[in-house]
N, C-alpha and C positions, 0 to 999 in steps of 0.2 A: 696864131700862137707865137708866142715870144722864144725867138732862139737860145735855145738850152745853154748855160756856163761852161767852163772846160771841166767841169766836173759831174754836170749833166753828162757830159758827149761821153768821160770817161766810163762812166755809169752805165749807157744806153748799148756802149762798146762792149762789154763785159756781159750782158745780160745777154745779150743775141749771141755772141759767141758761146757761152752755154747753151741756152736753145737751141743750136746747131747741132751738139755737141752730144747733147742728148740722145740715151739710148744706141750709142756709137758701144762697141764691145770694149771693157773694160779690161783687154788682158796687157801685163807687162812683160818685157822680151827681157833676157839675159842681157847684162852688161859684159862687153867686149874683153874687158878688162879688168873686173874688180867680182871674186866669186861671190858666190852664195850662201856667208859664211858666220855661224849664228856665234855667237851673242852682239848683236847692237845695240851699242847705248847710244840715247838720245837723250840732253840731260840738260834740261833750263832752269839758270840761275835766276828768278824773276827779280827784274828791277835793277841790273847790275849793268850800270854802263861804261865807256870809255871814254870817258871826259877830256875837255881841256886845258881844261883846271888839275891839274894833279898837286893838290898844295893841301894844308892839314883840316879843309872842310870836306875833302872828300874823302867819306870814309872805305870804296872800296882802295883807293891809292893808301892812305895809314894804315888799312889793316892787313898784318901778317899773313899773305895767298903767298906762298909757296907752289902752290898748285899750281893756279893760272898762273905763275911768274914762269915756272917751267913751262907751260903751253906755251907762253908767251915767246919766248926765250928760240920755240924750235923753229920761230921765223915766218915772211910771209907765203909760204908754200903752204904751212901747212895753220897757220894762224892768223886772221884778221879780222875786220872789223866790217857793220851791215849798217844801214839806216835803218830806223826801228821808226820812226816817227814822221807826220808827213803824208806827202802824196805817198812815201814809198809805200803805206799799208793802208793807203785809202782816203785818207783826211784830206780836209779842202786845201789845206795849203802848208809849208813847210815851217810854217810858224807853231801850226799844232801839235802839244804835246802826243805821245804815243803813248798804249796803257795796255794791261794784260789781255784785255778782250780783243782787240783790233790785233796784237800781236798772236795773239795764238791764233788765230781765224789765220791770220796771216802762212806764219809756220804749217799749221795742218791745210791749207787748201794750195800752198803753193801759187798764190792768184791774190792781184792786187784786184781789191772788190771796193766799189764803194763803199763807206761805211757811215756807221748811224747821223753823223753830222752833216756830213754830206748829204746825204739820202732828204734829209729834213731842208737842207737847201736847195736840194731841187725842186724837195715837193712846194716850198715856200715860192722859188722863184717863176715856177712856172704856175701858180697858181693853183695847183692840182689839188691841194691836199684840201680847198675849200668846195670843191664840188665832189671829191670821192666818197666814199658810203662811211666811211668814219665821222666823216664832218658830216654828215646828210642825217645822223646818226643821233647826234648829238645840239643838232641848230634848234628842235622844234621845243627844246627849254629856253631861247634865246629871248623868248618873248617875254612869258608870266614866271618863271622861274632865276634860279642864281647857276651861274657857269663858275665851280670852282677850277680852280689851276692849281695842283700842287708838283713842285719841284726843288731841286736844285739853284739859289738865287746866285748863279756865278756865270764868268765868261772864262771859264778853264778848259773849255770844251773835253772833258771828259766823260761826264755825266751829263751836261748840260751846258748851253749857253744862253746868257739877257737877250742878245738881240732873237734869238728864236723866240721867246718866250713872248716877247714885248709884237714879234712879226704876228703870232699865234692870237693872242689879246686882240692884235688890231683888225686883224680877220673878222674877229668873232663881233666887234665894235660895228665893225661894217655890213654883218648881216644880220645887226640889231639888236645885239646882246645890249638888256635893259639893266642885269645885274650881276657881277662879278667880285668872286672874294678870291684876294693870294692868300696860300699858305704855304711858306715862304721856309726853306729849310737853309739854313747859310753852310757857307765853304769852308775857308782859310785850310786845305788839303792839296784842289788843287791849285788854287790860287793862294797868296800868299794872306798868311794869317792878320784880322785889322781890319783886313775890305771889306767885313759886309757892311759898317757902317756906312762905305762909297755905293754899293750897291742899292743896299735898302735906301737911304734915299734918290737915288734915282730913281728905284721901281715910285714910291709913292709918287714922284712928281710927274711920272707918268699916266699912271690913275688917275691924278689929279684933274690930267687932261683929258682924260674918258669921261672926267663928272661934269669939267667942260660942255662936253658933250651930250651930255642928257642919259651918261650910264652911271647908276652907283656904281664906284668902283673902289674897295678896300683892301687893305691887308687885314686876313681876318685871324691868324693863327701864324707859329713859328718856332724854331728852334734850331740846335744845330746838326750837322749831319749826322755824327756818331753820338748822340743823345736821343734821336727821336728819327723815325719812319726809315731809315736809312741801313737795317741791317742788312746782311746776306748770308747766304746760305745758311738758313734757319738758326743763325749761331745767339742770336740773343732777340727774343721774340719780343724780350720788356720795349724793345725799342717801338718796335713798331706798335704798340700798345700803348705808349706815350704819345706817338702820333695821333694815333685813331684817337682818342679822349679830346686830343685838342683841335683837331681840324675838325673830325665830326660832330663830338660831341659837345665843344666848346668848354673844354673840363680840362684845366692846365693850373698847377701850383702857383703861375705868376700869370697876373694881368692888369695889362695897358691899356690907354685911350689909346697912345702913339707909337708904332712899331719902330718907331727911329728910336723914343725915348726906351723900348724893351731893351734894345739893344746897350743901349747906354747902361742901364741898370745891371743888367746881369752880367754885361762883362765888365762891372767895377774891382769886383774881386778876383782878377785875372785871370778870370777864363776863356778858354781860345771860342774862335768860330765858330770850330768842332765841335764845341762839347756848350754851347750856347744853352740852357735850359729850355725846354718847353712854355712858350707863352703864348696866353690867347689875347686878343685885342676885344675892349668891349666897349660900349657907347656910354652915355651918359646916363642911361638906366639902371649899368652894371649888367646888363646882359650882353653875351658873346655878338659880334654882328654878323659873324659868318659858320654857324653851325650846318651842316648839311643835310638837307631832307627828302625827304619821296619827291621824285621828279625830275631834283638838281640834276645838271649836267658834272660830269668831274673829269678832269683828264689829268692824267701824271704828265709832265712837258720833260720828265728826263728820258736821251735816246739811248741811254747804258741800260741795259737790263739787271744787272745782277740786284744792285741794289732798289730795286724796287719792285721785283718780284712778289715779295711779301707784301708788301701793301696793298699790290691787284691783288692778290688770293683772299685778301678782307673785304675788299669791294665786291668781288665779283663772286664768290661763292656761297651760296645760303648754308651748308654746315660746313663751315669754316667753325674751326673748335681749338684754335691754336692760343686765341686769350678769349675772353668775355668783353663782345662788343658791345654789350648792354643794348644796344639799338644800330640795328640795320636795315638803313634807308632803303628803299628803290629807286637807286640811281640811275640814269644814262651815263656810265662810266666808257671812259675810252684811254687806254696809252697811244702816247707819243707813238708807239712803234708796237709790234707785238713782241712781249719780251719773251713768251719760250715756244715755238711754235707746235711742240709735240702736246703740251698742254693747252696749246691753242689760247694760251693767257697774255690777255685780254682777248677775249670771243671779236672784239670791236678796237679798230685803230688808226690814228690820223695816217702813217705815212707804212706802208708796206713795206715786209724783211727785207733785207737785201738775199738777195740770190746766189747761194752759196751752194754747186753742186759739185758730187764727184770730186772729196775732197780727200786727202793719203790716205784718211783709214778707211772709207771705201773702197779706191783701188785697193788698198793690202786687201782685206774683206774679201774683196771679188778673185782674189788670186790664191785663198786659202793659206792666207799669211798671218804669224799669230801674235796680239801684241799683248804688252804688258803697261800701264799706266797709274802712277800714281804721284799723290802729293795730300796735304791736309787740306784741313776745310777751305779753307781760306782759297786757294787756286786750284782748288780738285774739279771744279767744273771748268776752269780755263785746257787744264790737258785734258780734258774730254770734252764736253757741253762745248764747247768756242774751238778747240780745236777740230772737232768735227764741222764745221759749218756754221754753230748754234745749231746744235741736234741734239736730242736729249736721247738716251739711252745707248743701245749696240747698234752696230752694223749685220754682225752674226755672233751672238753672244757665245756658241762654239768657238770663236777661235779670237775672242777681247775679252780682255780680263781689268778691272780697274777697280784700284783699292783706295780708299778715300780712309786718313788719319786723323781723328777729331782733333780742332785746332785748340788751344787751350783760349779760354772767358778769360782774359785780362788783357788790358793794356800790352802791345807787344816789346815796349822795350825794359818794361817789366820781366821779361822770358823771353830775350834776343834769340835763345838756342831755337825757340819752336819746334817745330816734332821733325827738326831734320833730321837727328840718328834716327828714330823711329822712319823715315823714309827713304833711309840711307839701307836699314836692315830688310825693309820689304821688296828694294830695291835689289837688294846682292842675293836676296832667297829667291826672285827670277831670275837671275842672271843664272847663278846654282843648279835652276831648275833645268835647263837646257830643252824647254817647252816651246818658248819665245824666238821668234825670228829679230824682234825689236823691243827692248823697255823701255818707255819714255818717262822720265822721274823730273816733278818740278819742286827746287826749296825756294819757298815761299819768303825768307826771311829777308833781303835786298830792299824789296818791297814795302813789306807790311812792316818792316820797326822803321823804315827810312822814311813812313809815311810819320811816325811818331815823331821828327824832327831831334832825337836825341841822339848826340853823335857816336857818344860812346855804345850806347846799346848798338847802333849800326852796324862799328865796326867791330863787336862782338860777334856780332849775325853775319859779317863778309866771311872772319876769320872760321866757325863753323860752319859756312856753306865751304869754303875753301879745302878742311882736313876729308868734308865727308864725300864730295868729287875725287878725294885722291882713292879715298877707300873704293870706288866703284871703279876707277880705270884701275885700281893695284887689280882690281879681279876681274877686269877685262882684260888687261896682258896674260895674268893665269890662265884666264881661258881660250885666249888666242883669238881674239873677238876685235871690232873696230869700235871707235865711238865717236861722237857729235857734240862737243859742249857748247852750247850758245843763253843768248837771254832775249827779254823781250822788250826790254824799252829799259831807259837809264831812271834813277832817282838815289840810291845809296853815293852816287858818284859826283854830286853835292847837295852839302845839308847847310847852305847859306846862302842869304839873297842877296843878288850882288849888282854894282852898280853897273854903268854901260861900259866902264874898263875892266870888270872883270874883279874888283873890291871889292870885298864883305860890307855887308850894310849892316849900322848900328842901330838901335834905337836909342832916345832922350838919355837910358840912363848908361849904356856906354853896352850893351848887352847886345850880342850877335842874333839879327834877327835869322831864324830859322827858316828852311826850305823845307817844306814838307809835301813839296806836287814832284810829278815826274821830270826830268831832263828831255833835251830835244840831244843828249850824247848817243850817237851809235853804238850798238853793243858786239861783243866779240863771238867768233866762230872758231873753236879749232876741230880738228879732226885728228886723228891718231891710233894707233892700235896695232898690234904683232901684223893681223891677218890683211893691215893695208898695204898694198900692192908697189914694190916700187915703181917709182916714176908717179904713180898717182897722185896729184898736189891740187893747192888752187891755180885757178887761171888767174893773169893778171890784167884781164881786157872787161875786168867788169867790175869798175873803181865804184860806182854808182848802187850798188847791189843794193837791196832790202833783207828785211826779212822773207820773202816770198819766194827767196833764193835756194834759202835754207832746205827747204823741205825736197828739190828736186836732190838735193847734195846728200839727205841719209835714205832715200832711194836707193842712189847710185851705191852708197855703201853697204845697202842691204842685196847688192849685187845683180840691180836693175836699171835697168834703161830709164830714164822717170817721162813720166806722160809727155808727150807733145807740146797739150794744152799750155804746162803750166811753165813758170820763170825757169831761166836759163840754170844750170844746175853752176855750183859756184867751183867744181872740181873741173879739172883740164881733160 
């Protein structure tokens, strides 16, 4: 066997240290120093970093935070900053951006875990994933049938990267795939807006070299991420119904000979990446060349789950009643990864979950400790579903409570404010309640309008996430309670792509090209509250911190010792 990567070793570290671990009693011991003392807030600002850059592209540095300026202000004892992105929470390397799923896993397990990118380069480098039952699963269409692949066409390693994709292809090349269709969903979110034209020709010219090789091998379908296959949390089903029409059915409002030339066409009247239309590619007949049928193999190649959740529950479910699939094949369908393990969705998959046990809200759970969690659609499974592990439901539904606020259907820098009052109020009515040992509250907005690349709406959404953290510590001091504000990865803290000095980049016609993916900025931690203890501060001997720090630290302030197992707590 080939000697595993330092991300293999990292990987192999962690997994046996859990199975050690396993079944060991789960009880937590009084902190020496810091009581037992209810209300704790735990409160993530998602998408909100601390950048380099503090100049007029970044809009949490423009916009009016009062709030964090006073955190900021009370010094590094009791305020500072984590790594969010990176080896610190799992990724292969320290080039890779960080994103809400890898951060919350990170936050609630306290434990740097392999994660989905990683996981898929082990399985790629060690050659595992093509002898496992996933692949074993899916080869015996290799022969008389078509292997689709649908994904993410990007190297932003959020959702997906090329070279896996192209590593997966070549696998499959090698154990005699005869026919193979892309259906091809372009980026410009996390990568910068423009490149699928880079990408998509690359992919074809790599095909190219498959038909070299004695495999058909096409682009058969396509479009952009937030127009087609790519919704989440059930928030707009048209999407994923646009998809299905055009990958399976070969039924899309525009069609090409040449997926290079689709591109070129639909985004003449400037439309981003994002929002790319639904195209099929067809031959010289005018028929689709890669419609899907009884037998196909199909594998999704993205290792994020959120957004592609929906599209396995099309494939893989016979009443599935969410749109009118007009025809559903009998596929050998496989993901990349299993995206939700409690619905066991996808039944079949190339690369095995990462191993994620024994993570806060089971010790609290196991200690009869009661929490409170919410946020809107949009990150309501990141504070639950990802901060537990990637676990879908309770631990002990007696004593977790979690409220999920419908995100508003529009464009989000259309509606910067998003349902933060509303998660601001549901928010202060636990606190109120005096039920809760812990409320964990996520505003979504940092995030999700910083993903829209408009700056002004941004720093709309900073300045709203900013008033309504004040409103939740004004009623933590009332109640004589401690709190934890943190976030989970950077992106509001630049919305401009910048050269290798640190310059805005232009385009042709003098116009500020836009950043609309996450930051590799570290994001900030404070602590504070009546009932924290003097003398209690941060240390100063863990410059290196992650997020994984985080979680032993509102532990400790929930007036616990925090586990053994997990990263050093960031409090002295």
């Amino acid at each position: 066997r080939r000697p595993l990567s330092r991300a293999g070793r990292v990987a192999s570290h962690f997994i046996a240290r859990a199975r050690r671990r396993r079944g060991t009693i789960m009880e937590l011991h009084p902190h020496p120093a810091i009581p037992q003392k209810k209300p704790v807030l735990v409160c993530i600002l998602d998408g909100w970093g601390e950048n380099e850059y503090e100049d007029e592209h970044n809009a949490v540095h423009v916009a009016k935070t009062p709030t964090m300026d006073a955190l900021k202000a009370k010094g590094q004892s009791f305020y500072r900053t984590v790594q969010a992105h990176g080896t610190a929470v799992g990724l292969p390397t320290d080039a890779d951006m960080g994103n809400s799923e890898v951060g919350h896993n990170a936050l609630g397990a306290g434990k740097v875990i392999a994660q989905g990118a990683s996981l898929v380069d082990i399985a790629l480098e060690t050659k595992n994933m093509f002898s496992d039952a996933g692949w074993g699963y899916i080869k015996p269409a290799f022969a008389n049938n078509t292997l689709h692949v649908i994904g993410l066409l990007s190297d932003g390693g959020v959702h997906s990267r090329t070279d896996q994709i192209f590593g997966l292809m070549r696998g499959a090349l090698a154990d005699g795939c005869k026919k193979l269709r892309l259906h091809v969903l372009t980026d410009g979110r996390d990568v910068p807006d423009g490149t699928s034209h880079e990408y998509m020709a690359k992919l074809v010219a790599e095909l190219d070299s498959y038909t070299a090789q004695g495999c058909d091998a096409k682009v058969a379908s396509g479009g952009g991420r937030m127009a087609v296959t790519m919704d989440r949390y059930e928030a707009d089903w048209g999407m994923v119904e646009r998809g299905w029409r055009a990958h399976v059915l070969g039924d899309a409002p525009h069609k090409f000979k040449c997926p290079k030339e689709a591109l070129t066409e639909l985004k003449k009247d400037g439309a981003t990446d994002q929002y790319v239309a639904p195209f099929v590619i067809v031959g010289d007949d005018g028929e689709a060349v890669g419609t899907i049928q009884d037998d196909d193999a199909v594998v999704i190649c993205n290792f994020r789950a959120d957004r592609v959740v929906e599209i396995s529950k099309a494939f893989e479910y016979a009443d599935f009643d969410s749109f009118d699939r007009v025809r559903f094949p009998k596929t050998k369908f496989v993901g990349l990864m299993q995206y939700d393990g409690d619905l066991k969705l996808p039944a079949n998959y190339l690369v095995p979950p990462p191993l994620i046990e024994r993570t806060s809200g089971e010790w609290l759970a196991k200690n009869g400790l009661k929490t409170f969690a919410c946020s809107e659609t949009q990150k309501f499974g990141h504070v639950t579903f990802f901060w537990n592990g990637n676990r879908s439901g309770y631990f002990n539904e007696n004593l977790e409570t979690y409220v999920e606020i419908p995100s508003d259907n529009v464009p989000f820098n259309q509606a910067p404010l998003m349902k933060a009052r509303e998660i601001t109020a549901a928010g202060k009515e636990a606190l109120l309640s005096g039920k809760y040992d812990v409320v964990r509250i996520n505003y979504a907005n940092p995030d999700m309008v910083g993903h829209t690349g408009d700056m002004a709406a941004t720093v709309a959404a900073c300045e709203e996430c900013d008033a309504c953290v004040k409103e939740l510590l004004d009623l933590v001091e009332e109640l004589g309670g401690m709190f934890l504000v943190t976030a989970d990865h950077g992106n509001a803290d630049d919305m401009v792509q910048r050269d290798k000095k640190g310059g805005a980049l232009k385009d042709d016609s003098g116009a500020l090209l836009a950043l609309t993916s996450h930051t590799l900025a570290p994001v900030p931690v404070a602590i504070g509250g009546p009932a924290l203890p003097a003398g209690v501060k941060f240390r100063d001997d863990l410059p290196k911190a992650g997020l994984a720090n985080v979680t032993a630290t509102y532990i400790n302030l929930m007036g616990y010792e925090a586990p053994a197992e997990m990263e050093p707590s960031l409090i002295a």
